[in-house]
C-alpha positions as CSV (number, residue, x, y, z in Angstrom):
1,X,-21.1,-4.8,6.1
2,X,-21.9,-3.4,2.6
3,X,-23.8,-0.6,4.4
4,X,-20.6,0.7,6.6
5,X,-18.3,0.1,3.1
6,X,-21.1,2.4,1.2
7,X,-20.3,5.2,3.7
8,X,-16.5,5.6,3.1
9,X,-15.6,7.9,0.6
10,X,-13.7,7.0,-2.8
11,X,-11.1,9.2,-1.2
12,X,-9.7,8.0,2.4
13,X,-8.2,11.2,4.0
14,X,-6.2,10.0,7.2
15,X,-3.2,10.9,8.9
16,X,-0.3,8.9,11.2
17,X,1.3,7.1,12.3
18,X,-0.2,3.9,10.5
19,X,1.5,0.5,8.8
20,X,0.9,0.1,5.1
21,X,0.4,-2.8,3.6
22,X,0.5,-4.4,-0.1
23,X,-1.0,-7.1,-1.9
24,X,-1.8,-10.5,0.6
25,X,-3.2,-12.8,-1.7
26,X,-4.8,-15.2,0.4
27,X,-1.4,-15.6,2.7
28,X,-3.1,-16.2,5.9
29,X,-0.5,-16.9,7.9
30,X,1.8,-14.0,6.3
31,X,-1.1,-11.5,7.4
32,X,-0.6,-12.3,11.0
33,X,2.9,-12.2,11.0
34,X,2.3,-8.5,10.1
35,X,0.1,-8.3,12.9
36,X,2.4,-9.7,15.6
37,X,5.4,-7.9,14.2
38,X,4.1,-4.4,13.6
39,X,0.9,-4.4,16.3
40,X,-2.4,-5.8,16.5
41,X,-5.4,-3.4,15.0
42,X,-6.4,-2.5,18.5
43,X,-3.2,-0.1,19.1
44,X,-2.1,-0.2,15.6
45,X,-4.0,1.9,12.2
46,X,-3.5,-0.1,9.0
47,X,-3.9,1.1,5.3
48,X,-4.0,-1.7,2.8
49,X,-3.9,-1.5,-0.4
50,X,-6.0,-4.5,-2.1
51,X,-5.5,-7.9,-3.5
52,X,-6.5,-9.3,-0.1
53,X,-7.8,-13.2,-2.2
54,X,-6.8,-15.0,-5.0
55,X,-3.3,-16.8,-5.4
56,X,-3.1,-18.1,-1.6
57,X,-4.5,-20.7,-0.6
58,X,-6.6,-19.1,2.6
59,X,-8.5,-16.2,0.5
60,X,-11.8,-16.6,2.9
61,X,-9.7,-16.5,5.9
62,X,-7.9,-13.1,4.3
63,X,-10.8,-11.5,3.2
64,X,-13.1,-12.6,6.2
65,X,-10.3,-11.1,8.9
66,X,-9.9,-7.7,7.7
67,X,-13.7,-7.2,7.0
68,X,-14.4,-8.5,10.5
69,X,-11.0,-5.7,11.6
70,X,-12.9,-3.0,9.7
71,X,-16.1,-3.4,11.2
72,X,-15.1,-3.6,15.0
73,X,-11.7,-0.7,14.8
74,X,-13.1,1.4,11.6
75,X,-10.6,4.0,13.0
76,X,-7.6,1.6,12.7
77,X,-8.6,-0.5,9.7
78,X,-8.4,1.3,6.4
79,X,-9.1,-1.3,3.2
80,X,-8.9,-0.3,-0.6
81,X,-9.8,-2.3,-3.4
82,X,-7.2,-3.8,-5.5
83,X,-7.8,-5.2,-8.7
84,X,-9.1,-8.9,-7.9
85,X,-11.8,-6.8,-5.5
86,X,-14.6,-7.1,-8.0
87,X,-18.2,-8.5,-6.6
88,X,-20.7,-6.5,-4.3
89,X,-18.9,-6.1,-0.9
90,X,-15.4,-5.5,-2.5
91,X,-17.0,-3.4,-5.7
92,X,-17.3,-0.4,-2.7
93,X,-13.9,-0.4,-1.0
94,X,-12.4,3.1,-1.2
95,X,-10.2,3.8,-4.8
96,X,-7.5,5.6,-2.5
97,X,-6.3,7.2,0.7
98,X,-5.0,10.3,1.0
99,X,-1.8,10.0,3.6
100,X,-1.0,13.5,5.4
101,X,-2.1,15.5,2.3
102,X,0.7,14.0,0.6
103,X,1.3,10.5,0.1
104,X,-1.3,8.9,-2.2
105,X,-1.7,5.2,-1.7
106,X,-3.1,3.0,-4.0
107,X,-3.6,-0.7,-5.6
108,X,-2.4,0.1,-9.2
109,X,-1.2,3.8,-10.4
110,X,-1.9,6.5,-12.7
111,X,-3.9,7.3,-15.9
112,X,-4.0,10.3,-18.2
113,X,-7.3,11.0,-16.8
114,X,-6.0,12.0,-13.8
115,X,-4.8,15.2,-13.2
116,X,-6.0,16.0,-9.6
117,X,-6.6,14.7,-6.7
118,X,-10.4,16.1,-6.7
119,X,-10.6,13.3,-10.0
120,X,-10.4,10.8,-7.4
121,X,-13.0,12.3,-5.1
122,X,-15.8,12.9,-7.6
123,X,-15.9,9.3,-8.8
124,X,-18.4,7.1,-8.0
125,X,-18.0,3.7,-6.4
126,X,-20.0,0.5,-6.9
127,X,-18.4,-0.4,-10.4
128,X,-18.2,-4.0,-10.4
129,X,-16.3,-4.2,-14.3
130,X,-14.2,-0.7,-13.6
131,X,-13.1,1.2,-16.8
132,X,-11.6,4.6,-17.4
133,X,-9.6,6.2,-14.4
134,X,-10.6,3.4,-12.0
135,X,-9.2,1.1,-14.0
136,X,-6.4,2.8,-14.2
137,X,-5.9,3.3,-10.3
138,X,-6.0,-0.5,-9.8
139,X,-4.3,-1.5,-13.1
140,X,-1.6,0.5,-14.3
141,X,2.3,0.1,-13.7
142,X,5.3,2.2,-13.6
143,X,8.1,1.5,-15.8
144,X,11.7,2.8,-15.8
145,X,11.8,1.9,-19.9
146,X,9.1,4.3,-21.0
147,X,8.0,7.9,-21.0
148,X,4.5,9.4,-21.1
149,X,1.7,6.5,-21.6
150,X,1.9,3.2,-23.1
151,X,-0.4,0.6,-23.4
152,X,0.1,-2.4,-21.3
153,X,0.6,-5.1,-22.8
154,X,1.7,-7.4,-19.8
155,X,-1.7,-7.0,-18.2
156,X,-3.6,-6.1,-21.2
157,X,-5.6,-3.6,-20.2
158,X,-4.9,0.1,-18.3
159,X,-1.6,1.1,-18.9
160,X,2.5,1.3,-18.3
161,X,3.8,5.1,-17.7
162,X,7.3,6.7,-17.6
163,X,8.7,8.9,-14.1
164,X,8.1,12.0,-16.4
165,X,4.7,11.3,-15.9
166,X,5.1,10.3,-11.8
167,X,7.3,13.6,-11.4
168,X,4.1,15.8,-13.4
169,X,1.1,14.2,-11.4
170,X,2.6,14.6,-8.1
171,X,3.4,18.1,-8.9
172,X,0.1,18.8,-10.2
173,X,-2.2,17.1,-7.3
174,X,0.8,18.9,-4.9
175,X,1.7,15.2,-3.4
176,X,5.4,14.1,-2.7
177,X,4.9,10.5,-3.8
178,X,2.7,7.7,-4.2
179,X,2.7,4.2,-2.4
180,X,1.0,1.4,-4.5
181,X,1.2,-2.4,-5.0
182,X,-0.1,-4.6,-7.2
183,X,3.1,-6.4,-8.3
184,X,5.2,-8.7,-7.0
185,X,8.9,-7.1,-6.6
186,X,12.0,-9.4,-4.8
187,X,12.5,-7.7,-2.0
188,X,9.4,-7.3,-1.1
189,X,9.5,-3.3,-1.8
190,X,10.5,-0.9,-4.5
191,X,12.0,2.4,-4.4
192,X,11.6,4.3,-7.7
193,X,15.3,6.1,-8.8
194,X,13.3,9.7,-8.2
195,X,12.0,8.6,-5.0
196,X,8.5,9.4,-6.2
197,X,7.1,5.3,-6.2
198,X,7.4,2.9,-3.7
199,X,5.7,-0.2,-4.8
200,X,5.1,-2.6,-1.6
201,X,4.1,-6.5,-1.8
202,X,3.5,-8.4,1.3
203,X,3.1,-12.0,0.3
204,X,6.7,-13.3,0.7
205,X,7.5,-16.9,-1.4
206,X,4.1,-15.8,-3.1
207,X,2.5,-18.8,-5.0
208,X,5.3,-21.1,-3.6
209,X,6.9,-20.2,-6.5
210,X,8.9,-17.4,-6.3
211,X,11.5,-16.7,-3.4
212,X,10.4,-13.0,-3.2
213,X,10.3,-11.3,-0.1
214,X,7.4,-9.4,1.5
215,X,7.2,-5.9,3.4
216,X,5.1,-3.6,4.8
217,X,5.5,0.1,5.2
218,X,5.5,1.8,8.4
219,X,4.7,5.9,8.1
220,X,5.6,7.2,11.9
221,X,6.2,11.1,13.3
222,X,8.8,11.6,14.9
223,X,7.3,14.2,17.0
224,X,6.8,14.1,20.5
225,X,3.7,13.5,22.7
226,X,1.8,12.8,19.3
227,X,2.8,16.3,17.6
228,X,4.2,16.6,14.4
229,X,5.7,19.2,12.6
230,X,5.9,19.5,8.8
231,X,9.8,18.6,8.5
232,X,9.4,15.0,10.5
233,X,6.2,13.7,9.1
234,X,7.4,11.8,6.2
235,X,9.6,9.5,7.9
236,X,8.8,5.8,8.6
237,X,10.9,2.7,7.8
238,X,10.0,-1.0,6.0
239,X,9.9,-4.3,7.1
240,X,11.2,-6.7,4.9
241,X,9.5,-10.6,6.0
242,X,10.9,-14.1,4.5
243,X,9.6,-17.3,5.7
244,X,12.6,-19.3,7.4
245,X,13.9,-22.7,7.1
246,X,11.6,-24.2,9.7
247,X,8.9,-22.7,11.6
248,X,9.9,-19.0,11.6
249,X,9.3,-16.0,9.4
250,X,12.1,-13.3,9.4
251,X,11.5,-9.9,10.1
252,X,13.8,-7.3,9.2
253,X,13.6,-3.5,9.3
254,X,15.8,-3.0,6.6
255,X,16.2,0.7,5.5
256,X,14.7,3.8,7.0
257,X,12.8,5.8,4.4
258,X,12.9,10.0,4.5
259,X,10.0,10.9,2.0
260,X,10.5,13.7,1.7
261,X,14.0,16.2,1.8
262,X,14.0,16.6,5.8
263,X,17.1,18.0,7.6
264,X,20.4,15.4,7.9
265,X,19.5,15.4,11.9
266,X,16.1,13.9,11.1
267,X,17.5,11.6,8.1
268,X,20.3,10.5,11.0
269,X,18.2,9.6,13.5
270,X,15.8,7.2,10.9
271,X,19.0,5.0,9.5
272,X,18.8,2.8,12.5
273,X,18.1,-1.9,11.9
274,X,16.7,-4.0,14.0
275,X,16.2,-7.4,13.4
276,X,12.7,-9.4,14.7
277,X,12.3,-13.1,14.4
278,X,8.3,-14.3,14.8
279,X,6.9,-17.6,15.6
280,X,4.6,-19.3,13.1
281,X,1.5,-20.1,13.7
C-alpha cells in the first residue's frame, strides 16, 4: 500500500469527468451515500480532498474503504492528504491535483510561498509534521475580511488570506480557480463572491452537532462521445446531501456551476435540478 502511495506524484495531473469530494471525517455511512448517488468507483473517477478520519465515529471504516478503492481502481480513485492525514501511509498522499490544467484542488489553500504551480511539483512528500508551503496547502483559509496574509489565529498555525491574494495566484500559476475543503460551511459548499474558491464539505450534521449540509462536486464535459472542447469543460454541478427525518439522506442537485465565462447557450443548458432521495444503509 505505502509502496503504490510512494509512486504518485505530489502533483496529481488528471482530467474529466470525475466527482469531487471534501472532508468525510469518519461519516461512514455519508461516504456511501456519495457512492450510490453519484456512481460506484468502478464507472465513476473520484478526487478527494482529505480529512477522510477523525470526528466520525467510523474513521477505520473511512480510511480502510478508500485505500482498499485506490488500490483495486487507481484510475478512478484519486486521495489527497488533508490535514489530520499525518502517520506513515497518509504522510505520502499526493499535496494536490491538477484538474484540466486549471482547477487546483486541495485540502487547505494558499501560502506566500507559492507562486507557481511547479512549487507544488518539486516538493517532497513523506513529511509526517509538515511546515512551510505544505503546511500551508492543508492549513490555510480564505477570508472575505482580510487582504494579503494574516496569521491564523483560529487554527493557529498556516495562515487566513484575502481574494486579492486568490485573484494573483490563479493568475500567476494560469488556473481559473481552486476547489479545497477543510472547513465546515452550512450548505455543504461555498462559492467565493469572485468565483475563484469553492470550498466543499461532505459530512452533513457533522459531529451531530451542527445541522450543516454536505456536497460533493461533480466536474462533467459537456462534449459528445467523450470530446471536449475548451468552452464546455468547466461545467459540472453540486450535490447538496442532508440526512432526513427517518431512514433517508436527501440528495439534491442544487445549482449548476459554469467555472469559467462559457457562452449563455452552455450556461443554459447547466441551470437544470433534480432531486434524488437514497436509502440508508
Amino acid at each position: 500500500m505505502v509502496v503504490s502511495l510512494e509512486r504518485q506524484p505530489t502533483l496529481l495531473e488528471i482530467s474529466s469527468p470525475i466527482v469531487i469530494v471534501g472532508d468525510i471525517h469518519g461519516q461512514y455511512g455519508d461516504l456511501l451515500h456519495i457512492f450510490e448517488t453519484c456512481g460506484w468507483p468502478f464507472d465513476t473517477r473520484y478526487l478527494f480532498l482529505g480529512d477522510y478520519v477523525d470526528r466520525g465515529k467510523n474513521s477505520l471504516e473511512v480510511l480502510v474503504l478508500v485505500l482498499a478503492l485506490q488500490i483495486q481502481f487507481p484510475r478512478q480513485i484519486f486521495l489527497l492528504r488533508g490535514n489530520h492525514e499525518i502517520k506513515s501511509v497518509n504522510k505520502q498522499l499526493p499535496l494536490a491535483a491538477l484538474l484540466c490544467e486549471k482547477i487546483l484542488c486541495l485540502h487547505g489553500g494558499l501560502s506566500p510561498k507559492l507562486q507557481s504551480i511547479d512549487d507544488i511539483r518539486k516538493l517532497k512528500k513523506g513529511t509526517i509534521e509538515p511546515s512551510g508551503l505544505i503546511e500551508d496547502l492543508l492549513w490555510s483559509d480564505p477570508s472575505p475580511c482580510c487582504s494579503g496574509f494574516k496569521s491564523n489565529t483560529e487554527r493557529g498555525c498556516s495562515y487566513v488570506f484575502g481574494s486579492d491574494v486568490v485573484a494573483d495566484r490563479c493568475a500567476k500559476m494560469g488556473i481559473l480557480m481552486i476547489v479545497r475543503g477543510h472547513q465546515a460551511v452550512d450548505e455543504g459548499f461555498e462559492i467565493s463572491s469572485d468565483r475563484k474558491i469553492i470550498t466543499l464539505f461532505s459530512a452533513p450534521g457533522y459531529q451531530d452537532n451542527y445541522v450543516n449540509k454536505g456536497a460533493p462536486f461533480h466536474r462533467y464535459s459537456s462534449g459528445t462521445s467523450g470530446q471536449r472542447s475548451h468552452s464546455d469543460s468547466f461545467l459540472g454541478h453540486i450535490l447538496r446531501m442532508s440526512h432526513g427525518t427517518s431512514t433517508s439522506c436527501v440528495c439534491e442537485v442544487i445549482r449548476a456551476v459554469a467555472i469559467a465565462a462559457v457562452g449563455a447557450q452552455q450556461i443554459s443548458c447547466a441551470n437544470t435540478a433534480t432531486t434524488h432521495l437514497v436509502k440508508s444503509r
